[in-house]
C-alpha positions as CSV (number, residue, x, y, z in Angstrom):
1,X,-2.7,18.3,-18.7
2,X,-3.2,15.9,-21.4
3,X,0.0,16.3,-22.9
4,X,0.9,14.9,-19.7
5,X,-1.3,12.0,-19.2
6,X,0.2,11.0,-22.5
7,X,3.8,11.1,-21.6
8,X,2.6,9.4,-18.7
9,X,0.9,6.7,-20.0
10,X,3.1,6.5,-23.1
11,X,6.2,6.4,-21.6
12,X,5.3,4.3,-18.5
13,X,3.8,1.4,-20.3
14,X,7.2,1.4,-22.7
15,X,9.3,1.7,-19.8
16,X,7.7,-1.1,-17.8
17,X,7.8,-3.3,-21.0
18,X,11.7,-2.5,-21.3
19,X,11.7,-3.6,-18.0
20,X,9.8,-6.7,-17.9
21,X,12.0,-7.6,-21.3
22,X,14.9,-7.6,-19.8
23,X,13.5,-9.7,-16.3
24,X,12.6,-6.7,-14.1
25,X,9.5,-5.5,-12.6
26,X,7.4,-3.3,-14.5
27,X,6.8,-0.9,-11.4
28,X,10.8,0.1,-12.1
29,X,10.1,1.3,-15.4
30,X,7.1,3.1,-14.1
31,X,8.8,4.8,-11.1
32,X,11.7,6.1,-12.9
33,X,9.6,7.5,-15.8
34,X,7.5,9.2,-12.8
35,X,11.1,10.6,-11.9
36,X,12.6,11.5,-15.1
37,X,9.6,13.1,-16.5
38,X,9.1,14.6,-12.6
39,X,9.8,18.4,-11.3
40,X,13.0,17.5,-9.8
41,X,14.5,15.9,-13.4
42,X,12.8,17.6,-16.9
43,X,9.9,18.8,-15.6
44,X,7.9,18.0,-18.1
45,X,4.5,17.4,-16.3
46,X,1.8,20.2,-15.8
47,X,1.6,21.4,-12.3
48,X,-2.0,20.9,-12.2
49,X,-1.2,17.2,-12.8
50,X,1.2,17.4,-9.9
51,X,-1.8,19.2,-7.8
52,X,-4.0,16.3,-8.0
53,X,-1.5,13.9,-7.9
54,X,-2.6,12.3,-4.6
55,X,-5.5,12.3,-5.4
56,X,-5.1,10.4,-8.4
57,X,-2.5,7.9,-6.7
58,X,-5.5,7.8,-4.2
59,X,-8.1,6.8,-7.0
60,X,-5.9,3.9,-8.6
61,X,-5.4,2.5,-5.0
62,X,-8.7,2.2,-4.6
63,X,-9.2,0.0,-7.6
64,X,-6.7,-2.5,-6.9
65,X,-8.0,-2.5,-2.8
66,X,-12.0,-3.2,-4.5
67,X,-10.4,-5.8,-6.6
68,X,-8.2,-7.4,-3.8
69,X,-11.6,-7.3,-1.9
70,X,-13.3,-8.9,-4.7
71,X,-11.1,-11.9,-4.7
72,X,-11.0,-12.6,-0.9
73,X,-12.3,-15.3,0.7
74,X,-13.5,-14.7,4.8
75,X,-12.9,-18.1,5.3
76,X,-9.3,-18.2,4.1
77,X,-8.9,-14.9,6.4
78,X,-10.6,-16.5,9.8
79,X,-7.4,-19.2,9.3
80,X,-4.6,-16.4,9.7
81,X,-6.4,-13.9,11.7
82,X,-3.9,-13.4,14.8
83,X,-1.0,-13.6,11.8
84,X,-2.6,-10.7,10.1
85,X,-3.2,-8.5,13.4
86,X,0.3,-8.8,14.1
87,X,1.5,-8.1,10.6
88,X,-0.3,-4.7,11.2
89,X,1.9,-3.4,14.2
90,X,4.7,-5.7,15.0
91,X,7.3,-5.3,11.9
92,X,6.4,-1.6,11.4
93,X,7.5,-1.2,15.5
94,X,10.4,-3.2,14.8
95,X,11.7,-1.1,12.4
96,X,10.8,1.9,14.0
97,X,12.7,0.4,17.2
98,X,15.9,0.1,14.6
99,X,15.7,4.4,13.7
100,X,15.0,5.0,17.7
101,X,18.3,3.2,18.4
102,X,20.5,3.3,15.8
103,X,20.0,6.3,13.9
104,X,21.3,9.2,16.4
105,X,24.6,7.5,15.8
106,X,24.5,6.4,12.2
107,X,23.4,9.7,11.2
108,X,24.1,12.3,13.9
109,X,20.5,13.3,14.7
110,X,18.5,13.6,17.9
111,X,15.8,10.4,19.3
112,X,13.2,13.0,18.7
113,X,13.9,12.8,14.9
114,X,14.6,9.6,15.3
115,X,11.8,8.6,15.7
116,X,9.9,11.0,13.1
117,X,12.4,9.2,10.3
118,X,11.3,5.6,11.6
119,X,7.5,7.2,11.9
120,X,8.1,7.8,8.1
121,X,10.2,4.7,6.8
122,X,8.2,2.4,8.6
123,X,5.2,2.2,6.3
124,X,5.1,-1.5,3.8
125,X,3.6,-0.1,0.5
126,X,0.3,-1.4,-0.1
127,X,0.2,0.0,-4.0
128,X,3.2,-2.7,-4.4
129,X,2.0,-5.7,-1.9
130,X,-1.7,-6.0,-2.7
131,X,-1.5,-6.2,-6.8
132,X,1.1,-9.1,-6.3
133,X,-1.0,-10.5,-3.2
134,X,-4.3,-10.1,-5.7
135,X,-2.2,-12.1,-8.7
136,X,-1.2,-14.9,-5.9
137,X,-4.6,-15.8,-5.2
138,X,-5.8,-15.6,-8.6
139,X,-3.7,-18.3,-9.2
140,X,-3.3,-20.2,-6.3
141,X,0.2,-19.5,-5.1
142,X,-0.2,-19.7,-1.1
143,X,-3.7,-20.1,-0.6
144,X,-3.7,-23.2,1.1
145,X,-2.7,-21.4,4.0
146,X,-4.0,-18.1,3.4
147,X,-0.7,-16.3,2.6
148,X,-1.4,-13.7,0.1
149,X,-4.6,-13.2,2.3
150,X,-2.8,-12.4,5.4
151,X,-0.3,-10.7,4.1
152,X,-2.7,-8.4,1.9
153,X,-5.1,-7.9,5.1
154,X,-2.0,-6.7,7.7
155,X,-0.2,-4.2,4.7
156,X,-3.7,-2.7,4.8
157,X,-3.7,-1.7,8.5
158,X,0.2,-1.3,8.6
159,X,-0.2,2.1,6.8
160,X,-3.4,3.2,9.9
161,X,-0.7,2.4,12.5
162,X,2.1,3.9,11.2
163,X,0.5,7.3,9.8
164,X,-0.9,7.4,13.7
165,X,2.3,6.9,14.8
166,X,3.7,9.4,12.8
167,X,1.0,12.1,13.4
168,X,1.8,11.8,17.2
169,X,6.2,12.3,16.6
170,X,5.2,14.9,14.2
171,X,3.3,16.7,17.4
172,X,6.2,15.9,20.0
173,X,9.0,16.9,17.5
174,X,6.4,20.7,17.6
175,X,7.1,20.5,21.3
176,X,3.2,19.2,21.8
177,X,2.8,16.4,23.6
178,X,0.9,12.9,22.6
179,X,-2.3,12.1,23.8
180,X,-3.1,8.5,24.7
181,X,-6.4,8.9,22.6
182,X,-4.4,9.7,19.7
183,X,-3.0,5.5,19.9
184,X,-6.5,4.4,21.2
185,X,-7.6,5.4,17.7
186,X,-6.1,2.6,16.1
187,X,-8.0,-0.1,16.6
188,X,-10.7,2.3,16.4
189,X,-10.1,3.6,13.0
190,X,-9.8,-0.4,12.2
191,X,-12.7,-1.2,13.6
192,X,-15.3,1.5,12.2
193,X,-13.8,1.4,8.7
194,X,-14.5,-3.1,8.7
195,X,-18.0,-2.6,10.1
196,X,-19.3,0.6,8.3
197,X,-17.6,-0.6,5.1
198,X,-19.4,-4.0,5.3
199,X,-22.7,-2.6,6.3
200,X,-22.8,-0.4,2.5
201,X,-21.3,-3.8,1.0
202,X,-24.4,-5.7,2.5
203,X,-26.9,-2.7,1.3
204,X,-25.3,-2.4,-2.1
205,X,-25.4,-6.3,-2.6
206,X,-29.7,-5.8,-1.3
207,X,-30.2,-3.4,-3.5
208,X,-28.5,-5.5,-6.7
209,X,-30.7,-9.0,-5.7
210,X,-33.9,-6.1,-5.3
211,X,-33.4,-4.2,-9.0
212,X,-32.6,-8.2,-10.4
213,X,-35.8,-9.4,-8.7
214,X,-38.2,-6.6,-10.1
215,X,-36.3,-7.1,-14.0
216,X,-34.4,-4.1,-14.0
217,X,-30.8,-6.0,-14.3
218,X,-28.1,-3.9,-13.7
219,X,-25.1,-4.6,-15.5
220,X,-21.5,-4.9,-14.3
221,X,-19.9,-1.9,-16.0
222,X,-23.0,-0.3,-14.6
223,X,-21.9,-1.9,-10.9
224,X,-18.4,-0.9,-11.0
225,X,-19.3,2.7,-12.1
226,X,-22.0,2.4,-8.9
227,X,-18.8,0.7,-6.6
228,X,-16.7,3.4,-7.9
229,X,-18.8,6.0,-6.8
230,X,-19.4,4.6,-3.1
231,X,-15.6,4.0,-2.6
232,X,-15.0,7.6,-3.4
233,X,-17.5,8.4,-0.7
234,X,-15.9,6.3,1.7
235,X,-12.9,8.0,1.2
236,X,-14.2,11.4,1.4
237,X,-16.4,10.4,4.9
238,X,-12.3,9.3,6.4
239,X,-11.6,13.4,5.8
240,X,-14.9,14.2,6.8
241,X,-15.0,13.0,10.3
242,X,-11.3,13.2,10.9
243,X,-10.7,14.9,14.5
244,X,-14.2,13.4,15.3
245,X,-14.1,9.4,14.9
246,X,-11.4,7.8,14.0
247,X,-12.3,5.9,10.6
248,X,-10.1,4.1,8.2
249,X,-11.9,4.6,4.8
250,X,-9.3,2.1,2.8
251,X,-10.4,-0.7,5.1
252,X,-14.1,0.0,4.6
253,X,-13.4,0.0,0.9
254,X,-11.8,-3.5,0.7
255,X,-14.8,-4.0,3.5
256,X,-16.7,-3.1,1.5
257,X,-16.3,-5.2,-1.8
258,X,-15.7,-8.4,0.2
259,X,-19.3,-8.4,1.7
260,X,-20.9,-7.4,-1.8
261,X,-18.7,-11.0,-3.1
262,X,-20.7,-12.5,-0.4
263,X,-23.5,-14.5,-1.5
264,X,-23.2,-13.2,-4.6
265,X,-22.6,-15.6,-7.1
266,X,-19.0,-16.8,-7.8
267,X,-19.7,-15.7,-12.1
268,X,-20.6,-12.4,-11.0
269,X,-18.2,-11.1,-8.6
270,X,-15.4,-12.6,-11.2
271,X,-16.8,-10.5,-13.6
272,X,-17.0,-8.0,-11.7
273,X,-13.2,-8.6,-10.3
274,X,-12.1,-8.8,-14.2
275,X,-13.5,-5.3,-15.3
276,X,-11.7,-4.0,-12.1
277,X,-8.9,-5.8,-13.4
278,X,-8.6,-4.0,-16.6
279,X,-9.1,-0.9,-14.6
280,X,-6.0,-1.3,-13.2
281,X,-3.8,-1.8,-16.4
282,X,-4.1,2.4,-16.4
283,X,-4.2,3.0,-13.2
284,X,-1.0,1.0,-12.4
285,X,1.0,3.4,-14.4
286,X,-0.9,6.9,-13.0
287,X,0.2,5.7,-9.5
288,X,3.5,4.5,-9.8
289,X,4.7,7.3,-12.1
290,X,3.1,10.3,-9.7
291,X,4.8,8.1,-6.9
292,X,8.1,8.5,-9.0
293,X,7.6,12.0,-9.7
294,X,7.1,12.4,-6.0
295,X,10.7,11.4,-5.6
296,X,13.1,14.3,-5.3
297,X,16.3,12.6,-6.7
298,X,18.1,15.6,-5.5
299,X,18.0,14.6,-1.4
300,X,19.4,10.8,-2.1
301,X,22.8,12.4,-3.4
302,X,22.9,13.8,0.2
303,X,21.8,10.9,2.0
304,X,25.2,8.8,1.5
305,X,25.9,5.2,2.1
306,X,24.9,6.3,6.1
307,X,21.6,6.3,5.2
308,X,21.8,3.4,2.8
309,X,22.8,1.7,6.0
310,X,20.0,2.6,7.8
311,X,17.4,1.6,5.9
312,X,19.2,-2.4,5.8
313,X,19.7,-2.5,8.9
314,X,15.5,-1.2,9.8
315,X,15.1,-3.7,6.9
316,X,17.0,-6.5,8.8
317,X,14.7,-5.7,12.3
318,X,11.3,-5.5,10.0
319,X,12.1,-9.1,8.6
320,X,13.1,-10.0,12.7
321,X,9.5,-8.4,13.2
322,X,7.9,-10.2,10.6
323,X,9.2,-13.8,11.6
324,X,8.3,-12.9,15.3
325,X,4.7,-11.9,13.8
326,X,4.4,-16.0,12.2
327,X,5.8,-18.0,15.4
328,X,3.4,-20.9,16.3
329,X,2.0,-21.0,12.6
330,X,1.9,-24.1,9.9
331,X,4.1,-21.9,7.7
332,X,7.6,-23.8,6.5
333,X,10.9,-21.9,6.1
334,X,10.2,-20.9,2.6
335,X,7.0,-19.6,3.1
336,X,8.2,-17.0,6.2
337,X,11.1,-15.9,3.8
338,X,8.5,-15.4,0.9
339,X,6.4,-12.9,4.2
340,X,9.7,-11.0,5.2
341,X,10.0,-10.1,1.6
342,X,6.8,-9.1,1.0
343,X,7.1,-6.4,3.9
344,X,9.9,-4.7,2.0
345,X,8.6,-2.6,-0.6
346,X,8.2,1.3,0.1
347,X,6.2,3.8,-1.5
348,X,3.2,5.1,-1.2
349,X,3.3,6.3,2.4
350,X,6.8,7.5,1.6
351,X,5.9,10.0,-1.1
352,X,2.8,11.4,0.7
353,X,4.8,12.0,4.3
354,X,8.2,12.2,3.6
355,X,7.9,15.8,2.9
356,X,5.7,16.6,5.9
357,X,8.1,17.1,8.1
358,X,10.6,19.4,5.8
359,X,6.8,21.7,4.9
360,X,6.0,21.9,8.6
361,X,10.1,23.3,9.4
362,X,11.2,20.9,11.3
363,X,15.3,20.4,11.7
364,X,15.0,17.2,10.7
365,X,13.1,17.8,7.5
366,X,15.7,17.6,5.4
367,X,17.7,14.6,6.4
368,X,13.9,12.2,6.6
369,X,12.5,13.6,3.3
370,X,16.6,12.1,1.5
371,X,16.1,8.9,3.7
372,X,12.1,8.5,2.3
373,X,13.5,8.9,-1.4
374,X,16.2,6.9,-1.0
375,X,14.3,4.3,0.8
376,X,11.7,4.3,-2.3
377,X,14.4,4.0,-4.5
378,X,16.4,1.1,-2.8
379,X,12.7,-1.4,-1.0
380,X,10.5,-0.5,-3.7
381,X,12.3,-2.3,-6.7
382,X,14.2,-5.0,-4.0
383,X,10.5,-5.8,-3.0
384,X,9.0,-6.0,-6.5
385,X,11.7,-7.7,-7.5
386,X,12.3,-10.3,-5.0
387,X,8.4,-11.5,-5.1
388,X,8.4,-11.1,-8.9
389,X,11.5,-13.6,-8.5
390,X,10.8,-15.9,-5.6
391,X,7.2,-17.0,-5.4
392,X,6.9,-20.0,-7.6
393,X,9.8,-21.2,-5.3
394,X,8.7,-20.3,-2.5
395,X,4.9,-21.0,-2.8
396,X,3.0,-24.4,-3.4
397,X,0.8,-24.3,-6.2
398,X,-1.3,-26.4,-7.7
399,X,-2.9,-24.2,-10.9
400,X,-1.2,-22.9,-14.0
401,X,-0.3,-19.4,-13.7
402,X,-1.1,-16.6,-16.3
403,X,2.0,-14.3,-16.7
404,X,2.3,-11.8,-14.1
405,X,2.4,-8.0,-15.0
């Protein structure tokens, strides 16, 4: 195992500096070390790497969600609020509207997996959106009007509706049936995660003020170890009460860290957002690497330029979706393009489904798992790249940026 956490983090960082030398973003380095060094390429990783591997793509999402959380402002949030509800649902529909319709005939399969592909594809990658969305607000690119926030609050509930969405194809594609319920949950899961995650945000920031009142200070590696620990818990009550209440435990971390930054001092919570910061320098490269060693780069050879296709075109109705999502908004031309690009990048979602339904047997588990890789392969680095290369020209900004990583 730690011959491969060195390969990991050796060869990720040099390939993400080889990429950021020559004007690309680091996250393409990262992916196709993840890849090359993967099962599917050398196979060079320990499979009890490869056994935790969610679980540690898990763990370095949660640090960049408590530090998106961290640099939030409510107030900036209340401003966009319809934007952001739309942002969840609307473009991921749209796009799963584009495999319902087009896909029997593009690539010969039924509507029924159809629609289990577009449950799959639909997903915007949060572990590529929210570190971007974090560095915009850090330095003021869009926050005038609460871009970065919106767009960083609707990727987070994008992933709830889709994997919903997906659960209930998954069941009809079985021959079960869906249950209304199963949708209900949504706003549910939304719901419980916001309010329970705030509620140990509010405690957490009590118990702080108590400890600093009595003299026992805490200090903020202390904190983030303390943070840490109650995210993991979080995540862990989402398994816990799944099949019981519907609970989102990603929203009640970033819930969570966003009512601890409230009335807490401005020098604390940037501390505080700085240590996670540095934090996610290693855990930038664990989860883009396991994503690209996720990737079976055997499937894209047989997806062909049909699938490559498909996943434009779905592109070309999520950006349709996206636009829809910002009608009767203060946003200017630029700033909408600078949103539909944002909704690009795939990932995450991608690596942990895309297999699902090939594991589960269904006749379509082939054809979805090629069209997830080669969906990662083709909106991850278009994403990346197209923010990376867009924002100061499409964002006002007032501040001096820092060099983005």
């Amino acid at each position: 195992m730690l011959t491969s956490l060195g390969l990991i983090f050796l060869l990720g960082l040099l390939m993400a500096a080889i990429c950021q030398k020559i004007h690309l973003p680091r996250i393409i380095g990262m992916l196709f070390t993840g890849i090359i060094l993967g099962p599917y390429v050398l196979n060079l990783l320990d499979v009890s790497i490869l056994n935790i591997s969610s679980q540690l793509r898990q763990i370095a999402l949660i640090i960049i969600l408590l530090k998106a959380g961290l640099s939030l402002d409510l107030k900036d949030l209340k401003k966009v609020g319809r934007s952001a509800v739309m942002l969840s649902c609307v473009p991921a529909t749209c796009e799963l509207l584009a495999f319902v319709i087009f896909a029997p005939m593009i690539l010969n399969i039924s509507r029924m997996d159809a629609a289990v592909m577009g449950a799959v594809l639909a997903a915007v990658s949060p572990a590529v959106v929210v570190p971007r969305m974090v560095y915009l607000m850090e330095n003021g690119y869009g926050t005038e009007k609460s871009i970065p926030q919106m767009i960083l609050a609707g990727a987070s509930c994008d992933d709830i509706y889709v994997i919903v969405l997906f659960s209930a194809f998954v069941g009809m594609a079985q021959g079960g049936h869906v249950n209304a319920l199963d949708f209900a949950n949504i706003p549910v899961s939304i719901l419980t995660g916001v309010l329970f995650g705030a509620l140990v945000g509010w405690l957490l920031r009590q118990l702080f003020e108590l400890l600093y009142r009595k003299g026992s200070y805490v200090r903020n590696s202390m904190k983030v170890i303390i943070i840490m620990g109650l995210s993991f818990l979080l995540m862990a009550l989402e398994t816990m009460l799944k099949g019981k209440v519907a609970f989102s435990g990603l929203l009640a971390v970033v819930s969570m860290a966003c009512a601890l930054k409230m009335r807490t001092p401005k020098e604390v919570t940037g501390r505080l957002s700085a240590k996670f910061g540095k934090l996610w320098l290693a855990a930038e490269v664990v989860l883009f690497v396991l994503v690209g060693a996720a990737v079976d780069i055997r499937y894209t050879m047989e997806a062909g330029l049909a699938a490559v296709g498909m996943i434009l075109l779905a592109l070309v109705f999520r950006s349709v979706g996206v636009a829809l999502c910002l009608l009767g908004t203060e946003l200017g031309k630029k700033e909408r393009l600078f949103c539909m690009i944002a909704y690009l990048p795939k990932a995450t979602v991608q690596a942990a489904i895309g297999s699902v339904p090939l594991s589960m047997g269904l006749s379509c588990g082939k054809i979805v798992l090629s069209v997830a890789v080669l969906a990662i392969l083709i909106t991850a680095p278009l994403g990346a790249l197209g923010m990376d290369a867009t924002y100061r020209k499409l964002l006002e900004n007032n501040t001096k940026p820092r060099q983005l990583s």
